[in-house]
C-alpha positions in Angstrom: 145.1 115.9 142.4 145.9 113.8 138.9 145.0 110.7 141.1 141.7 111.8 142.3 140.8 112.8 139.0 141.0 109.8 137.8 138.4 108.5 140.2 136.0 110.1 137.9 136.3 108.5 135.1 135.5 111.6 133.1 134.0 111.1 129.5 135.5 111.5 126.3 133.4 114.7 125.5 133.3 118.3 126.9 131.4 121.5 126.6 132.5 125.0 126.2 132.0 126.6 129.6 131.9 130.2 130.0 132.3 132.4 133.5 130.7 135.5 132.8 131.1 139.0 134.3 129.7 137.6 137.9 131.9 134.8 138.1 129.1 131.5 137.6 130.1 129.3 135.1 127.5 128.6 132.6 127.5 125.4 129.8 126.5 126.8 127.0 124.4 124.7 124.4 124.5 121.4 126.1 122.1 118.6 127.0 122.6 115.9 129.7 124.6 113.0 128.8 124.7 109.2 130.2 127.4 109.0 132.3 126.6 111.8 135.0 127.1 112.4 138.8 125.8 108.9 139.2 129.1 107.4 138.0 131.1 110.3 138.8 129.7 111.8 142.1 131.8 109.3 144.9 134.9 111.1 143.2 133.5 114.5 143.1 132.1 114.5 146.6 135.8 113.5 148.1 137.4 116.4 146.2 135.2 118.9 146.6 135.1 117.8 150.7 138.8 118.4 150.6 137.9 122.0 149.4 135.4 122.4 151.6 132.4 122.7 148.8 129.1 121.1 148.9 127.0 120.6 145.6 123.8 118.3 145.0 123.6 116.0 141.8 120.7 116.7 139.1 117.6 114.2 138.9 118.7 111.3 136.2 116.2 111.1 133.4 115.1 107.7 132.9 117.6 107.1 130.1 120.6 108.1 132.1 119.3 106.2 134.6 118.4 102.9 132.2 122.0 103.1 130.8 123.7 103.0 134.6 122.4 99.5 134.6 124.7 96.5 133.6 125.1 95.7 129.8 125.4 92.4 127.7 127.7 91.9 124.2 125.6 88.3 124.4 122.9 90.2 122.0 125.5 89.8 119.4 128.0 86.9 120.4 126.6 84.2 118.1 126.6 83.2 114.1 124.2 85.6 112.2 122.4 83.4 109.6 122.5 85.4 106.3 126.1 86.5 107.1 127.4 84.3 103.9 125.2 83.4 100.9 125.1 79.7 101.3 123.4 79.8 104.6 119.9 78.2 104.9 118.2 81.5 106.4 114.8 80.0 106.1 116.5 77.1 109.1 115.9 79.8 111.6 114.2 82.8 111.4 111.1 84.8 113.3 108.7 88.1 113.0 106.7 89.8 115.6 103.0 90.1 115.4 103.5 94.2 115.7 106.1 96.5 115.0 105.7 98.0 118.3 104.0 97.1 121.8 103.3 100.0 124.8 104.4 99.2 128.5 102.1 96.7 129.9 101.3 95.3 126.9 102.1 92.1 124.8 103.6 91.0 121.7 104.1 87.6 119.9 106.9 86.0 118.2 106.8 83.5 115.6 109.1 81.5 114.4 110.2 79.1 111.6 112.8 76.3 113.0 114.2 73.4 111.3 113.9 70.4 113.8 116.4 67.8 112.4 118.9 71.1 112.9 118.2 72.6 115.6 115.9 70.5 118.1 115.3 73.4 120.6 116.0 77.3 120.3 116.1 80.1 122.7 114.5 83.4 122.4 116.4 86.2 124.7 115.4 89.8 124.6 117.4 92.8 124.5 116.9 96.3 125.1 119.5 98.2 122.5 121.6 101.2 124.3 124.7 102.5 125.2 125.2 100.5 128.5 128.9 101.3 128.6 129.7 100.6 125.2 127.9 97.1 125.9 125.3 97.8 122.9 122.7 96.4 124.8 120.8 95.0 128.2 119.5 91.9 128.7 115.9 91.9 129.9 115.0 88.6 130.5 116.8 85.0 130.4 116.4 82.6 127.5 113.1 80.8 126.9 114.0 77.4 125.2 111.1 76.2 122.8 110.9 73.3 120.7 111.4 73.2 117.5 108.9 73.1 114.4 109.1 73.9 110.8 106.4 76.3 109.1 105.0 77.3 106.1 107.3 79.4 103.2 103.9 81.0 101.7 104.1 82.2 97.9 103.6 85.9 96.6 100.0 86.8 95.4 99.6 86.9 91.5 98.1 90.1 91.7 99.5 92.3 94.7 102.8 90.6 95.2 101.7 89.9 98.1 103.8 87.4 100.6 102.2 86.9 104.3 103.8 84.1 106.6 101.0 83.9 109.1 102.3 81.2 111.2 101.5 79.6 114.4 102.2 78.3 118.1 103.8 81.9 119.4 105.7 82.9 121.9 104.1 85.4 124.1 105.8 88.2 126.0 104.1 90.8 128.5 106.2 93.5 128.5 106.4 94.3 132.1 105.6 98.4 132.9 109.2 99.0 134.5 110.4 98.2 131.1 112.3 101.6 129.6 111.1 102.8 125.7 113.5 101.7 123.7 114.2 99.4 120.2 114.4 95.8 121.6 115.7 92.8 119.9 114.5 89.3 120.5 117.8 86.8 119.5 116.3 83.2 118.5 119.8 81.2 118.8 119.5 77.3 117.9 120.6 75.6 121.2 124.1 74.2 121.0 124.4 76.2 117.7 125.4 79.2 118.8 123.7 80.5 115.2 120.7 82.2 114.7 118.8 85.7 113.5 116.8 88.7 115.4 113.2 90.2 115.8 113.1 93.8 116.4 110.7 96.0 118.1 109.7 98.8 119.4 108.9 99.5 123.2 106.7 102.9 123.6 105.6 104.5 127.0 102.2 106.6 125.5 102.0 108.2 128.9 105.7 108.9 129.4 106.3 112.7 128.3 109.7 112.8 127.2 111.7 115.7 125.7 112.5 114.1 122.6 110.5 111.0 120.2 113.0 109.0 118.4 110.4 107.7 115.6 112.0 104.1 113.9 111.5 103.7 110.2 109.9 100.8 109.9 107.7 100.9 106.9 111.2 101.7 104.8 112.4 98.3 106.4 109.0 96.7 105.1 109.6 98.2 101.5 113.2 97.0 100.7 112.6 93.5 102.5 112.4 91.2 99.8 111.6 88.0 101.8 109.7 85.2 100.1 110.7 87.0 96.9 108.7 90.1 97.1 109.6 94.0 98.1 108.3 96.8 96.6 111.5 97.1 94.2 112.6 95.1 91.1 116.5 94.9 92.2 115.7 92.3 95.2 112.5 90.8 93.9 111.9 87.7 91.9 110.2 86.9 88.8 107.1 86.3 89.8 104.5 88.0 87.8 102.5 90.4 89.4 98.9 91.7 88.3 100.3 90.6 84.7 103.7 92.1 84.8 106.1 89.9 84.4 110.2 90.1 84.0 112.8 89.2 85.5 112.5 91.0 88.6 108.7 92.1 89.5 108.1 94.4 92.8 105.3 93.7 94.8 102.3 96.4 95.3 101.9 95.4 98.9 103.9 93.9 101.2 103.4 92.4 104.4 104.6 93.2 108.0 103.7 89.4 109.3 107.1 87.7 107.8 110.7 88.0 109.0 113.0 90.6 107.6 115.4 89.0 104.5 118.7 91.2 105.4 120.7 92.6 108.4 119.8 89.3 110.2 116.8 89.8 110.6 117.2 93.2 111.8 116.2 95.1 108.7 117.8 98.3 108.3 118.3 99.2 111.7 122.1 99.0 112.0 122.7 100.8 108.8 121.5 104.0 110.2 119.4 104.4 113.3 121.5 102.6 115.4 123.8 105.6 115.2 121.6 108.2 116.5 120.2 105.4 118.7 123.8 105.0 120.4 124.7 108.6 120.5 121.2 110.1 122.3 121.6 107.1 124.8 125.5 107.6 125.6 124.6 111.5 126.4 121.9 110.6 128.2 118.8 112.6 126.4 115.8 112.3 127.7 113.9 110.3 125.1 111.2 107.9 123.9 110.4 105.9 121.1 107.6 104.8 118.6 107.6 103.5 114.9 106.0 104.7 111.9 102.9 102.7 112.4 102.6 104.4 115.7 103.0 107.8 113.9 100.5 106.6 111.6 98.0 105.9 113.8 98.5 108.9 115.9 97.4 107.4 119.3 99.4 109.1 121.7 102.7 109.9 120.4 103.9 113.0 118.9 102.4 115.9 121.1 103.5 114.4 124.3 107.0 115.5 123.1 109.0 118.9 122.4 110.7 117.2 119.5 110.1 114.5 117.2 112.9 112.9 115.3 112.6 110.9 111.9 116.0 108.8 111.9 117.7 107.2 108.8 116.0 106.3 106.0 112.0 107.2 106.3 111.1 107.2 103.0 107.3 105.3 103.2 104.9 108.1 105.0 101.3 107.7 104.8 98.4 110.9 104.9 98.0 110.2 108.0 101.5 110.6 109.2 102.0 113.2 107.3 98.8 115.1 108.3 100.5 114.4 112.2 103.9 115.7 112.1 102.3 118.9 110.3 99.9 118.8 113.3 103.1 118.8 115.4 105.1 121.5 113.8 101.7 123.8 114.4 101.8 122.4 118.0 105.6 124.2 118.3 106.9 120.6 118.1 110.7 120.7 117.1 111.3 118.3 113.9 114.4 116.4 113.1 114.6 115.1 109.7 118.3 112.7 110.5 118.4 111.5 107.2 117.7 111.9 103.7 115.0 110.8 100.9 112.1 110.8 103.6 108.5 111.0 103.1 109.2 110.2 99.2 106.6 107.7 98.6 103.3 107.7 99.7 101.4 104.4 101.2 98.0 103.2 102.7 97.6 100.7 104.9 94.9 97.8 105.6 94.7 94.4 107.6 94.6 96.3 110.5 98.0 97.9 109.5 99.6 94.7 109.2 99.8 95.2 105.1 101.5 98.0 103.7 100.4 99.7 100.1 102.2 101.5 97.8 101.8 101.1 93.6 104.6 103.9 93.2 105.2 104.1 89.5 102.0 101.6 88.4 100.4 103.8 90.3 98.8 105.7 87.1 97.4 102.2 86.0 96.6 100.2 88.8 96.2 102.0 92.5 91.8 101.7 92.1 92.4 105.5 93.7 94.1 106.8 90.6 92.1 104.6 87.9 88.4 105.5 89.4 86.9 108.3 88.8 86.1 110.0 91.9 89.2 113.0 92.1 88.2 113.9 95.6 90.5 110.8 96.5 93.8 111.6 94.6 95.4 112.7 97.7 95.9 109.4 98.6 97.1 108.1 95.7 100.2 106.0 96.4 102.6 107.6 94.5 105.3 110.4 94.9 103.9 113.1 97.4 105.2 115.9 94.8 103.4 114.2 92.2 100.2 115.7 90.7 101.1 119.3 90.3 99.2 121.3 87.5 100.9 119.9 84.2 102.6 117.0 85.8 100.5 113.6 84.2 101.2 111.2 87.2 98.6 111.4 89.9 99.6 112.2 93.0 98.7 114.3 96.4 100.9 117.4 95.3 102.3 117.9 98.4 105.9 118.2 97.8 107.8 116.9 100.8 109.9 120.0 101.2 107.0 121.7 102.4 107.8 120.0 105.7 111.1 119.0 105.3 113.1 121.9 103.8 114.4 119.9 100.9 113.7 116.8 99.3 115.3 113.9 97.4 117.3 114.4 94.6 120.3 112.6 94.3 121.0 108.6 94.6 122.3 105.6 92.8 121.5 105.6 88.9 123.4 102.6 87.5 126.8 102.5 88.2 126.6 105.8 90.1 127.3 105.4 93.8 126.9 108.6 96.2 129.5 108.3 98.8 131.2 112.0 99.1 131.5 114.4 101.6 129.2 117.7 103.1 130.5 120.6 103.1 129.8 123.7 105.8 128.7 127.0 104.4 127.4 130.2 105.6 125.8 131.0 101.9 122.3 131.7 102.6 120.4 133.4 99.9 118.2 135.2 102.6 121.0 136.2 104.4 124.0 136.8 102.2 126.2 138.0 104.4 126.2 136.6 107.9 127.9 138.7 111.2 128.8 135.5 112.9 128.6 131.3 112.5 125.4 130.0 112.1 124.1 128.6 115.7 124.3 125.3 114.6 127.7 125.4 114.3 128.2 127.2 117.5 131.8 126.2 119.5 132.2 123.5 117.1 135.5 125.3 115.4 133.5 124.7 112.1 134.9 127.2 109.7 133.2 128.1 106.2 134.0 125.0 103.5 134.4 122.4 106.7 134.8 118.8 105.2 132.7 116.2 106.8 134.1 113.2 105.7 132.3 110.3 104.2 129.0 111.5 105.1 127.3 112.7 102.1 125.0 109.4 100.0 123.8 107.1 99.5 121.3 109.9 98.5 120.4 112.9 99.6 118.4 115.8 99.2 118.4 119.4 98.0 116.4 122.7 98.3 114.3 122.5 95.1 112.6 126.1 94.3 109.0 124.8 93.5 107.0 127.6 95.5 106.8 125.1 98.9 110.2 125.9 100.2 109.5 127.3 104.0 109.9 130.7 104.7 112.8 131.6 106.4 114.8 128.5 105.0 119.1 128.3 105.9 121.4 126.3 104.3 124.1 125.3 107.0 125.7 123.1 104.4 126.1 122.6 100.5 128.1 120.0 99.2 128.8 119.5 95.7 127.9 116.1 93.8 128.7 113.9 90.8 126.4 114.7 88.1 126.1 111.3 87.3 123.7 111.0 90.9 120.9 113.1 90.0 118.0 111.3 90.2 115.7 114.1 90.5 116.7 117.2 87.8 114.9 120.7 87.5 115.7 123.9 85.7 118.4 125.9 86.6 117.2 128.4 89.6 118.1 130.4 92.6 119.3 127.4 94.5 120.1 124.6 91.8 122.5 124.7 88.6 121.9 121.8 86.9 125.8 121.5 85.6 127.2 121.9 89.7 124.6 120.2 91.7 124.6 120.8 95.3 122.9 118.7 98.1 121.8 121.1 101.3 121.9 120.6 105.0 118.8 123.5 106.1 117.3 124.7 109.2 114.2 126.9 109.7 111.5 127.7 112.6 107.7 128.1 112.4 105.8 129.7 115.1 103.1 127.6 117.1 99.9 128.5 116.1 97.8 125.9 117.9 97.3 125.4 121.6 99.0 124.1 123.5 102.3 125.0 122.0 104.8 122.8 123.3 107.7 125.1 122.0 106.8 128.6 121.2 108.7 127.5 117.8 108.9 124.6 115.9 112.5 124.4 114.8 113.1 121.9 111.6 116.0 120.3 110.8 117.2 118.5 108.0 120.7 116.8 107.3 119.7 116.3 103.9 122.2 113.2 103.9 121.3 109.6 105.1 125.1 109.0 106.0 125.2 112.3 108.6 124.4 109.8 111.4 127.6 107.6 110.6 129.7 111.2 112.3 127.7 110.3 115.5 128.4 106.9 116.5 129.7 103.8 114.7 130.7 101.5 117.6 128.7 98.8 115.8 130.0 99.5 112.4 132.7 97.7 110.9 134.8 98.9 109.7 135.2 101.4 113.1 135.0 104.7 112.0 136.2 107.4 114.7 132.4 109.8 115.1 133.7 113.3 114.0 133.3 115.8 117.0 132.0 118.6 115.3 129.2 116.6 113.5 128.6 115.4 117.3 128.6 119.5 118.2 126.4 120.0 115.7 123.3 117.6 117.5 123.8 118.9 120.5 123.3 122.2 119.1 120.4 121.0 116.8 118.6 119.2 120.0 119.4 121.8 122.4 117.4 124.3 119.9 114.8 121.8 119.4 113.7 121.8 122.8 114.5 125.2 124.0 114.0 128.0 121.0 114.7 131.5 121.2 111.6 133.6 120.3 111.3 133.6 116.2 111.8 137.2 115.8 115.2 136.9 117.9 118.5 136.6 115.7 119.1 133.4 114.0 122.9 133.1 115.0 124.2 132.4 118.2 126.5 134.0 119.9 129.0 133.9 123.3 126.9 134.9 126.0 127.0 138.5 127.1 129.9 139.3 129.1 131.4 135.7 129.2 134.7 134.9 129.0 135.4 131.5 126.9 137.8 128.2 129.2 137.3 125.7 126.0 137.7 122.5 127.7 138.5 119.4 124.7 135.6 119.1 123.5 132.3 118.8 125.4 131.0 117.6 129.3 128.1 116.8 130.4 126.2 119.1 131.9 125.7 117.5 135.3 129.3 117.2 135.6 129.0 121.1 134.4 126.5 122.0 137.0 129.0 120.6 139.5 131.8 122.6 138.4 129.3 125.8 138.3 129.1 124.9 142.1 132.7 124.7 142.5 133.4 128.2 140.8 130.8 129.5 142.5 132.9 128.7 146.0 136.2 129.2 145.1 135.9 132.2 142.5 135.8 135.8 144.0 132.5 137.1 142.8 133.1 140.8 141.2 131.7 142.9 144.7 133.9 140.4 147.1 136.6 141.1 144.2 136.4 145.0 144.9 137.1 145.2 148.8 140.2 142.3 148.9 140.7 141.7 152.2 143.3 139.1 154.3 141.4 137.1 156.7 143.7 136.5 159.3 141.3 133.9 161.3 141.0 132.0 158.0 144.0 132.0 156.2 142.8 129.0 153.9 140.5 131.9 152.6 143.8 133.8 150.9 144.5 131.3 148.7 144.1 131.9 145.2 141.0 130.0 144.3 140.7 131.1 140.9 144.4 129.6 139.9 143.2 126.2 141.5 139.6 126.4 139.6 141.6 126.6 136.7 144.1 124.3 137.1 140.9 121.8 137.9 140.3 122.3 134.7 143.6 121.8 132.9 144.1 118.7 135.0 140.7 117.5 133.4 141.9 118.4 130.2 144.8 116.6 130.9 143.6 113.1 131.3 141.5 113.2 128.8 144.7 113.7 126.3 146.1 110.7 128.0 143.1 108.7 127.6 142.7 109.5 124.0 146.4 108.4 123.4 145.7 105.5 125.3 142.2 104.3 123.5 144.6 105.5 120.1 147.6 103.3 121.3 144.9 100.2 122.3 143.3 100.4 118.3 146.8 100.3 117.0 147.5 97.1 118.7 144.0 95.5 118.0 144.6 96.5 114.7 148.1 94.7 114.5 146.6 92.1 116.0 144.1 92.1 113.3 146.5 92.3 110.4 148.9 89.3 111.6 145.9 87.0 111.9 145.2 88.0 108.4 148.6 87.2 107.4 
């Protein structure tokens, strides 16, 4: 039996399965993961033929089925330019001509190469997934190109303003089989083995998906200080700007048509999304993807979807994206806010969204919106969405973000300050002071009341501020306690705040649909409140490794199974064993296709309760008297089993990479 298991393969992560008073086994609070019946079903088929079962494997989604094909580490097995200081980024470097392209359509790299370095270069593209812990595919071979240096363009003396606007492209059609996904195009100097990236986004507009995975990148636009400008003073240079002038002058717009200046070229995208990136494709969710500039301009997108998902750190939002997840949430829409400081600035766009707007604090002085005098447009202002409330000077749209999100920002670097602390679990909800059971979203997690998640509370993070636009109905599922010395963002003492013990809050809270068609007959809004939470998911591609925490993992699969399949709003917010159910807690969790096997198994070999009441010996089939129920379970505690001995094993092979590590140090 121990052999034949291991013919499976089995993943690192099961659910809590219950058989209830009728003997079926049900997976309670799980969605389907990548490695599925697919991988596993030659092995499963053989054992359950020696039982004499039969069971049919689910439909693959199209991610489960995109991450069965064969990876590629070659997306990252080469010099990244930018790695040390003294590199010559500008040698080799490239943009895309958009931030995203649909199926069937085409998008255009250019790119800056030095000639006397690197004669030729060759532009590969990747699609970023799980792929067996491979990171990514490779969809297409390298195109070699020659060489040819371009322009380094200077910032506007008014706007900041840095544009590349090169020439001679590279073209790709993006074939329709192609899966949505973030891609990466590598440009790798030939017989260098050095180079940077281009990222993009793939979208599928007619693909309805379960969940939208929306990248951030207008944030990536704002902090990317290439050619000297962002749209902060830390990273920008000293040139002056409408008249300002300092050592470090921000831009007021910034351009999408130049390379990014950090992560390689990659922006931000490995700090945070590539977490949640990893971890929905490893379990297999069945998702799509878009950018903010798709969100923006609302062509397609969000309501083909039962939940969207803002990742990481989403801090640029313009009206109209704004104006379209609210459209969402009425639509029943499920909202997942994976991060922290989001929606905190606001922007405009123009250049057919190729240029990116946002005066922030010289706002008051120089956005023409603010300094006309035609109030009627102060909603778009491109400041703070909270400011311009009744007393407060600053113009703004007064639409505190919290009035979407649950919380907003309030705690970050100031000065020396760093946030880097833990969350911490709690069941103290001022609406609901004293709760009968765990929260749902910590539901067979084992998360107790004051649960340390380690390491994931910063760089900044948010908190319920009580300004009137808090939703109704608002739980905390988490407050964590921070320095002082990190509030950016201070209030009065009130219901939810003391000024003297700040607390940062992880929330939850549902909206009913109230326009047709709903696609959820709730919305159900989520908010980690932290942008480190994702770092608990997945951090294959993080270095240092850090091991994802399986009750922050416990709690997304809760989170998205809610998201797509809410109770009614008037039903009880807590979730509880199923009625009659008795509780076989595997390790930790399986995928449900592997599940629905099982169920199929039990099914067979478990008594159900009316053959239970009338035992009776079958002489003519004595392999019917055998007790099935002690061999369904010892199924399962053989499965439990292996995956010990594969932990100890994967534990025992870090040790030695690790030793491996410190003598090459040495």
């Amino acid at each position: 039996m121990r052999k034949l298991l291991k013919m499976f393969h089995f993943p690192r992560h099961y659910p809590t399965l219950y058989i209830d008073k009728n003997k079926s086994i049900v997976a309670h609070n799980v969605t389907t993961p990548a490695k599925t019946l697919a991988h596993n079903g030659l092995g499963f088929a053989f054992l359950f033929g020696l039982l004499g079962i039969s069971f049919q494997a689910s439909a693959l989604n199209r991610i489960q089925t995109e991450n069965a094909l064969p990876g590629s580490s070659a997306w990252y097995e080469f010099y990244v330019l930018g790695s040390n200081a003294a590199d010559n980024v500008h040698g080799l470097e490239g943009y895309a001509d958009k931030d995203s392209v649909n199926v069937g359509g085409s998008i255009s790299f250019y790119v800056n190469a030095n000639p006397s370095r690197y004669p030729t270069y060759s532009i590969t593209v990747y699609r970023l997934g799980w792929y067996g812990g491979m990171g990514g595919r490779k969809m297409m071979d390298p195109v070699s190109r020659a060489s040819e240096s371009q322009i380094i363009p200077t910032p506007d003396p008014v706007t900041g303003l840095v544009q590349a606007n090169w020439t001679n492209p590279y073209t790709l059609n993006i074939p329709s089989t192609w899966t949505s996904g973030i891609y990466i195009a590598t440009i790798v100097g030939d017989g260098w083995e050095e180079g940077r990236y281009i990222p993009f986004v793939v979208r599928d507009v007619n693909r309805t998906s379960d969940y939208l995975f929306q990248s951030s990148t207008t944030t990536y636009q704002a902090y990317n200080a290439w050619g000297g400008k962002s749209l902060y003073g830390y990273n920008s240079d000293s040139t002056p700007v409408n008249g300002q002038v300092g050592t470090n002058v921000p831009a007021r717009k910034i351009s999408f048509n130049r390379p990014y200046d950090v992560g390689g070229g990659l922006g931000s995208l490995l700090n945070w999304e590539i977490n949640m990136l990893y971890f929905m494709e490893k379990e297999g969710y069945d998702v799509t993807y878009q950018s903010n500039t798709d969100t923006h301009e609302g062509d397609g997108g969000l309501l083909n979807h039962k939940a969207v998902l803002s990742v990481g750190h989403d801090e640029y939002w313009s009206k109209d994206m704004r104006d379209n997840f609210e459209n969402a949430r009425a639509h029943g829409i499920s909202l997942g806010f994976f991060g922290a400081n989001d929606a905190y600035w606001q922007t405009r766009t123009e250049n057919n969204n190729r240029t990116l707007i946002s005066y922030k604090d010289f706002a008051v002085t120089e956005d023409p919106l603010a300094i006309d005098t035609d109030t009627s447009n102060n909603h778009l202002i491109t400041s703070r969405w909270r400011n311009g409330a009744p007393g407060d000077f600053r113009p703004g749209a007064n639409l505190p973000e919290n009035a979407l999100i649950g919380v907003m920002y309030a705690f970050g670097p100031r000065g020396t300050s760093v946030l880097n602390t833990n969350i911490i679990s709690t069941k103290s909800d001022p609406n609901r002071p004293q709760w009968p059971s765990p929260h749902w979203v910590y539901n067979n997690t084992r998360v107790q009341v004051g649960e340390v998640f380690p390491g994931l509370l910063g760089y900044e993070a948010d908190r319920i501020f009580d300004n009137g636009s808090t939703p109704a109905g608002l739980e905390i599922i988490a407050a964590s306690p921070v320095p002082v010395g990190v509030i950016d963002h201070d209030s009065p003492a009130s219901a939810n705040y003391d000024p003297a013990n700040p607390k940062s809050h992880m929330t939850v809270y549902s909206k009913a649909c109230s326009i047709t068609p709903c696609q959820n007959p709730v919305s159900t809004v989520f908010a980690t409140g932290s942008i480190q939470w994702v770092w608990g998911l997945n951090t294959s591609f993080k270095w240092p490794y850090i091991d994802p925490i399986a009750s922050v993992q416990g709690v997304a699969r809760n989170v998205l199974a809610r998201m797509v399949n809410p109770p009614a709003l008037a039903a009880a917010s807590t979730a509880t064993t199923p009625s009659g159910t008795i509780p076989i807690t595997l390790a930790e969790t399986i995928p449900s296709t592997v599940a629905a096997a099982v169920s199929n198994v039990l099914a067979a070999i478990i008594p159900t309760a009316s053959a239970a009441a009338a035992p009776a010996k079958n002489n003519a089939n004595p392999n019917a008297n055998f007790n099935k129920t002690k061999l369904a379970k010892r199924i399962i505690d053989l499965i439990k089993h292996e995956q010990s001995v594969e932990k100890l094993k994967l534990k025992k092979h870090r040790e030695k990479v690790k030793g491996s590590d410190e003598k090459e140090d040495i």
